[in-house]
N, C-alpha and C positions, 0 to 999 in steps of 0.2 A: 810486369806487375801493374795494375792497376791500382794506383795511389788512392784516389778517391773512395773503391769499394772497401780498401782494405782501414781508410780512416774511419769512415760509415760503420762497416763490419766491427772494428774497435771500441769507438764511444757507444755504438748500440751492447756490444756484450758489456761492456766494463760499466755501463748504467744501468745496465737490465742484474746484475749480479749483484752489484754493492747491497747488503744487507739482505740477501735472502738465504733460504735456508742450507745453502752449500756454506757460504761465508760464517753462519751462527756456528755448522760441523763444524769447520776449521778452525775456529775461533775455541771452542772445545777442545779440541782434540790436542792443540798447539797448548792447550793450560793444561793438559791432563799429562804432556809429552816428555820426556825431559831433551826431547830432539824437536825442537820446532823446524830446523832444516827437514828434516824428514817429515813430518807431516808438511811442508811446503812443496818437498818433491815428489810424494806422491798425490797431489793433490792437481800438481801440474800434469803428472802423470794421467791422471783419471780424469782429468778435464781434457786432455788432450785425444785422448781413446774415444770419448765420448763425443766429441764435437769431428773428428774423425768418419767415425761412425754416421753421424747428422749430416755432412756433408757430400758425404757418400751417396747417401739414399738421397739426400734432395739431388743432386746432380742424375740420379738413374728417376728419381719421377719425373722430374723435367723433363726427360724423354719421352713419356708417358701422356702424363696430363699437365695441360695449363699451369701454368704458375695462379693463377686467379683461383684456381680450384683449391692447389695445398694452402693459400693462405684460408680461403673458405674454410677447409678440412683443419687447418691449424688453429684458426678461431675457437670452431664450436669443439676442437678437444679442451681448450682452455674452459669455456663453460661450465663443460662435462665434467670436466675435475674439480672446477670452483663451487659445481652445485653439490659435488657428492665430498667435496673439505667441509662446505658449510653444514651439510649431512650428517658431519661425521663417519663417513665409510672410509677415507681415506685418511 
């Protein structure tokens, strides 16, 4: 295992996460619950499927194209969804 990717890999998700809108669901969901263990398990569940999934395909585009190009491609998705939030479409 690589130490370094997986401390990088850590602080980047765990700062990028703190207060967005997964955390405000669960924060919800755990008030609405009378099983907060249970919404914390399936929360880890569904994070875990998802980031699965994410790692998966960047590991098969890597193969593909440049990593310069998915962060490029990964940027202007960020854009795209921030101009059509501010929009309101999304």
């Amino acid at each position: 295992m690589d130490w370094k990717v997986c401390v990088a890999t850590f602080t980047t998700i765990f700062l990028a996460e703190l207060g967005d809108k997964t955390q405000i669901a669960n924060l919800c969901l755990a008030a609405q619950s009378r099983s907060s263990f249970s919404v914390f398990i399936a929360s880890v569940l569904a994070f875990g499927v998802v980031t699965f999934i994410t790692v998966s395909l960047g590991g098969i585009l890597c193969r593909v194209l440049r990593p310069e190009y998915i962060k490029y491609g990964a940027a202007a998705l960020f854009i795209v969804i921030g101009i059509l939030m501010f929009a309101g479409k999304v």
